[in-house]
ROVEXLUM-315396 format. One record per residue (C-alpha): residue number from 0; z, x, y. Coordinates in Angstrom, 1 decimal. Last residue first. Example, Ala and Ser with C-alpha at 12.3 -4.5 7.8 and 13.67 -1.06 7.14 Angstrom:
2
    nr       zz       xx       yy
     1      7.1     13.7     -1.1
     0      7.8     12.3     -4.5
END
This chain:
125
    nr       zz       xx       yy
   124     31.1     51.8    130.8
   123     34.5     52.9    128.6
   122     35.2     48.9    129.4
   121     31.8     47.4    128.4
   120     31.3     49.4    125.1
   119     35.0     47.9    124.2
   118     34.5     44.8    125.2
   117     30.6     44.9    123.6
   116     32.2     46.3    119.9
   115     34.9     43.7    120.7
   114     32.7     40.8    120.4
   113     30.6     42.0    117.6
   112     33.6     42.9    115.1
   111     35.0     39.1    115.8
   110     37.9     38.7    118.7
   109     40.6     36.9    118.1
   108     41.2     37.9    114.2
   107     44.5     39.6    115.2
   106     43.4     42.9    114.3
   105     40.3     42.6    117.2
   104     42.8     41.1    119.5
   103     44.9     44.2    119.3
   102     42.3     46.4    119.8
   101     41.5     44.8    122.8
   100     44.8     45.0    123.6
    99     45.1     48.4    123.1
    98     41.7     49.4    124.4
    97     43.0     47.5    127.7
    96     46.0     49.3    128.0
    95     44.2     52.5    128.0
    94     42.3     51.5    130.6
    93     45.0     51.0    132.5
    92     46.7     54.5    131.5
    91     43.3     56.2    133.0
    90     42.6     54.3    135.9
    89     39.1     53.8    137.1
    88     40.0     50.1    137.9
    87     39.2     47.8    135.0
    86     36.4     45.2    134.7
    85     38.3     42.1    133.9
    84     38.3     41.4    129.7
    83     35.9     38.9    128.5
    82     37.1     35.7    127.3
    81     37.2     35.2    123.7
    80     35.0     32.2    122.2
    79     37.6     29.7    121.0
    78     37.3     29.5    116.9
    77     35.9     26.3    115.9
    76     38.9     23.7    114.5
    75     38.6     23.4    110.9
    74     37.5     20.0    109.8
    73     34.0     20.5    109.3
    72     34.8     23.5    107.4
    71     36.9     21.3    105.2
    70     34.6     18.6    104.5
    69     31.8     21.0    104.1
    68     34.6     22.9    101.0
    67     34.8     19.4     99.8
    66     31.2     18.6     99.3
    65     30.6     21.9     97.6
    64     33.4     21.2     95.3
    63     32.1     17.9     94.3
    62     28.7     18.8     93.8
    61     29.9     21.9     91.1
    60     32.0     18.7     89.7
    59     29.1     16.7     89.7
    58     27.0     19.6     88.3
    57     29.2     20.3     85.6
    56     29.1     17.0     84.6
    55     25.4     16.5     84.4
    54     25.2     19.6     82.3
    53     27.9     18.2     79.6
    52     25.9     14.8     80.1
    51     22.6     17.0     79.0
    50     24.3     19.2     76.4
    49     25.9     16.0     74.6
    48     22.4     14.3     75.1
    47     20.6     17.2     73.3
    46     23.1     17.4     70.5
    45     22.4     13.5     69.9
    44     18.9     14.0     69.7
    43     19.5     17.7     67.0
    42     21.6     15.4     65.3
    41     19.2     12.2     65.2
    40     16.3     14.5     63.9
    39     18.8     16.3     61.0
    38     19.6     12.9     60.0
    37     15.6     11.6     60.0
    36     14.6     15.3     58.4
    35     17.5     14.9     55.7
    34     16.5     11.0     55.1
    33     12.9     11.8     54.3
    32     13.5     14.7     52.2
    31     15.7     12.9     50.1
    30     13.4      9.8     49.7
    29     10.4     12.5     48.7
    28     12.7     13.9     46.1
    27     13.0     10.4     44.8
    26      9.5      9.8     44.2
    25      8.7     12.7     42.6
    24     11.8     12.2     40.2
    23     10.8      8.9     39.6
    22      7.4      9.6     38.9
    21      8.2     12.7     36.1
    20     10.3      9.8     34.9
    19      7.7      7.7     34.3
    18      5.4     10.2     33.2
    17      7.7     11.5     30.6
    16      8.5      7.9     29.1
    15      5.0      7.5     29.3
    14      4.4     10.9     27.1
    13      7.5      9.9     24.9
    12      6.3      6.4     24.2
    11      2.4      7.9     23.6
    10      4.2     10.8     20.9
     9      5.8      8.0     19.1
     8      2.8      5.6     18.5
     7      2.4      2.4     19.8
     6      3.1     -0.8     18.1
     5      3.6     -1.5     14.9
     4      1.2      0.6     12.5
     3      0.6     -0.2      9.4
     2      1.5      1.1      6.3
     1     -1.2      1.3      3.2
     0      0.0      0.0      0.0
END
């Protein structure tokens, strides 16, 4: 008595059992790749936007401090122009005097490295 087959052979289950898988495994490295490039997209996007507030924030604050040092400049009184010392008789000790208290001035912060260079070049004149 001959034996007949039922069904399909061994070797064509295994080889679509094979392919299937095979398939599967294709398909699923694909899904894997997929979601690491979208997840490493959206971290790289939400990096960006923490740089760019972090950036905006230091500008404010840059912003702020500039705004506040015009506020006090603006508010500090102008320094009163220094008057001009007499023309001195041709005395010696008087003229003396004067250098002093020009110099004097000059320490004090009265008179600015301009002003008492001309004084001072006026006086010895």
């Amino acid at each position: 008595m001959m034996m007949r087959r039922r069904g399909p052979g061994l070797v064509r289950v295994a080889a679509t059992t094979a392919v299937v898988a095979g398939t599967a495994g294709a398909v699923s490295h694909h899904q894997q790749q997929k979601y690491a490039n979208q997840s490493a997209q959206q971290q790289a996007e939400a990096q960006a936007q923490y740089e760019n507030q972090a950036m905006e924030q230091q500008l404010a604050a840059q912003q702020a401090q500039i705004d506040a040092m015009q506020a006090q400049q603006a508010a500090a009184p102008a320094p009163a122009p220094a008057a001009a010392p007499a023309p001195a008789p041709a005395g010696g000790d008087d003229m003396m005097a004067q250098l002093t208290q020009l110099s004097q001035l000059h320490s004090a912060g009265v008179l600015t490295d301009e002003e008492f260079a001309a004084a001072k070049a006026k006086l010895l004149a």
